[in-house]
Steps between C-alpha positions, in 0.01 A plus 500: 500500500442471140800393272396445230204605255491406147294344229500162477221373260278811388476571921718590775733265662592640855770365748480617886742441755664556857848427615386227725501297188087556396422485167172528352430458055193643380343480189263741394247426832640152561779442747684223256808448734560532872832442746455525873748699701823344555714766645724738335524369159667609178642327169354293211086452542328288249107547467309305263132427403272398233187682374216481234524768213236505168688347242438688169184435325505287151294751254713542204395877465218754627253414227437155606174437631506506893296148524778315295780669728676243739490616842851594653593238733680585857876401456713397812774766565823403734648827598816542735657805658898492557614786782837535670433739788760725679355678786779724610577723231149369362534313171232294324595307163194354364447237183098431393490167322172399288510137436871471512553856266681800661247771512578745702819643682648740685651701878365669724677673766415789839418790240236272302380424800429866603331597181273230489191643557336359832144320480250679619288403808179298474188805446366574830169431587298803502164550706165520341145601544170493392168653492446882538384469844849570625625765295660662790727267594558336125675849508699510830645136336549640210698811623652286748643275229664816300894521544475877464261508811724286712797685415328847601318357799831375613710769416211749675538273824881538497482876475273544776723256696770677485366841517356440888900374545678753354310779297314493183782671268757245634247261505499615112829511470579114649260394274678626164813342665311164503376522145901551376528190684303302376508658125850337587374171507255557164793620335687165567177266364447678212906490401459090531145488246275473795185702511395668829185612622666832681520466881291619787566669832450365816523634875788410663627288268613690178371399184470221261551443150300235343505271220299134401843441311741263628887517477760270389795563664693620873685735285130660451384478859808703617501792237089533550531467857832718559374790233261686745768510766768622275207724308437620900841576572581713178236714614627555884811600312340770316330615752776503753672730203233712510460553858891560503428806258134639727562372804153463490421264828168339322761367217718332702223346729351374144832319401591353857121354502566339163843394545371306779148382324740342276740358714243298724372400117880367469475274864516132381188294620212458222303651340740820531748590184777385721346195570483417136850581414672291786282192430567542122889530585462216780316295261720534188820375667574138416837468687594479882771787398187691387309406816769585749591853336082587519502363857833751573339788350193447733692462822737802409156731380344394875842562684579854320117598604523387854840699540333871341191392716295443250331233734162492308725451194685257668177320584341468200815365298521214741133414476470554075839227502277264742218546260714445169727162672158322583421516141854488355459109451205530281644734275558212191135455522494906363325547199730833388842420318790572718764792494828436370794614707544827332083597582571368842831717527313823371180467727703441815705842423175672344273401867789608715641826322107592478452425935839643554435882313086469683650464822753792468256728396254388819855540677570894381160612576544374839811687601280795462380460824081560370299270714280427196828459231653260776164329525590224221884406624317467864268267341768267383688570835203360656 
């Protein structure tokens, strides 16, 4: 992750790092400083190097003729970065020195972090032709290369998808559902700086919202991830108000479908929402306190599935933990800044309040006795 970013010499000094101890100085394009990983590492870091700047030129003033000018002669430059680094609770002191002279100064802590605005990904490489002869397909690539065709093409397949399922005004219907969801997670990038590029639909999967940003933080990775869930559920909640008002039986089959949409969104193993949030938790916790309580929370999630039947449930907890210990002792090598305790407490309660309410409302519908309303909470029975 990026640290640092300041100006250091008319051009941007940039410090990267990883809690395995991997640090990486870079001067404008020129990586000036490097230290290998050493495992988790904080404290006093010391980075220094030496570089050629023009030294100012010797024309006494702008009317003297150019051919009696001296020519500005490259002057050595030792520069040398000073940070004390605090992972937990992030905190980054910094000191720029320029030949032994205090330059620059200052903190940076979890908030700068999130406001930095992320680089942006390398252009991608986009397909050419030439010649007239194939004027046809220089126009299929072209159209296939528009985001707006995609997203229509994709949205057109999911329709028809779920039309021969269902019908085509629940088909409809589902699809709106899926767009609040995933506005949910649009709404959460462009709260942290980051531009999107909207999100497209796709069968059988949901949706996905898309960006060539890059985030800074765990803290970010949970809100982004959790918002379409939690966007998902205030809707079933509506819904389920209305259909308490009409009765109306295509209502309530709309917010027991969502409700449980979102709630296999919420099932820990990657890439789903939940998967994000319970590595970001796993990942931020730096104590065997920490560790323990996450590992409690798991087994007592799989246990209180098992014993409502929720077997499917049950199932998929155990496998998204598997998934999430394997790479548990890799997590230092992370290039996103950690949660502090407080972010850690609040996700935990935010993921589980969020499955908790999805899984009542699958629970209602299904004491209705409606085969297709008890479809969902016989899925998860399964």
């Amino acid at each position: 992750m990026e640290l640092l970013h300041i100006d250091c010499l008319g051009k941007p000094l940039r410090l990267r790092a990883s809690m395995a101890g991997w640090q990486q100085l870079s001067w404008d394009t020129h990586i000036v400083a490097e230290q290998p990983a050493t495992g988790y590492s904080e404290g006093h870091f010391s980075h220094a190097f030496e570089i050629q700047i023009a030294a100012p030129s010797n024309t006494p003033n702008d009317n003297a003729i150019p051919n009696d000018a001296t020519p500005a002669l490259p002057q050595l430059a030792r520069v040398r970065l000073e940070v004390d680094l605090q992972w937990q609770d992030f905190k980054c002191n910094y000191q720029l020195f320029v030949n032994d002279e205090l330059v620059s100064s200052g903190t940076r802590n979890a908030t700068d972090m999130q406001q930095s605005a992320p680089q942006p990904a390398p252009d991608s490489i986009k397909l050419k032709t030439r010649g007239n002869s194939f004027g046809l397909f220089a126009m299929l690539l072209k159209l296939l290369q528009s985001a707006k065709f995609v997203k229509v093409a994709l949205a057109g397949l999911t329709l028809a998808t779920y039309s021969a399922i269902f019908s085509f005004q629940f088909a409809l219907a589902l699809i709106a559902c899926l767009v609040v969801h995933e506005y949910g997670h649009v709404h959460a990038m462009k709260h942290f700086g980051i531009k999107t590029k909207g999100f497209y639909l796709i069968p059988f999967f949901g949706g996905m919202a898309l960006t060539d940003e890059k985030i800074n933080t765990r803290w970010q990775d949970v809100v982004i991830s959790i918002m379409g869930p939690t966007f998902g559920l205030i809707l079933s909640l509506i819904l389920w108000g209305v259909y308490l008002v009409t009765d109306n039986i295509f209502i309530a089959n709309l917010a027991n479908f969502n409700a449980f949409l979102n709630l296999i969104n919420l099932i820990p193993v990657l890439p789903l929402d939940g998967g994000h949030v319970v590595k970001s938790v796993s990942f931020s916790a730096s104590t065997r306190i920490a560790t323990i309580l996450l590992s409690l929370g798991t087994v007592l999630g799989i246990f209180i599935s098992y014993q409502l039947g929720l077997f499917f449930l049950a199932f998929v907890l155990f496998i998204g933990t598997l998934d999430i210990v394997v790479e548990w002792r890799q997590r230092h090598h992370s290039l996103l800044l950690p949660m502090n305790r407080y972010g850690q407490i609040v996700s935990v309660v935010w993921y589980v309040a969020t499955m908790a309410i999805l899984v009542g409302i699958i629970w209602h519908f299904a004491q209705t006795g409606d085969p297709l309303l008890s479809s969902p909470f016989a899925i998860l029975k399964n």
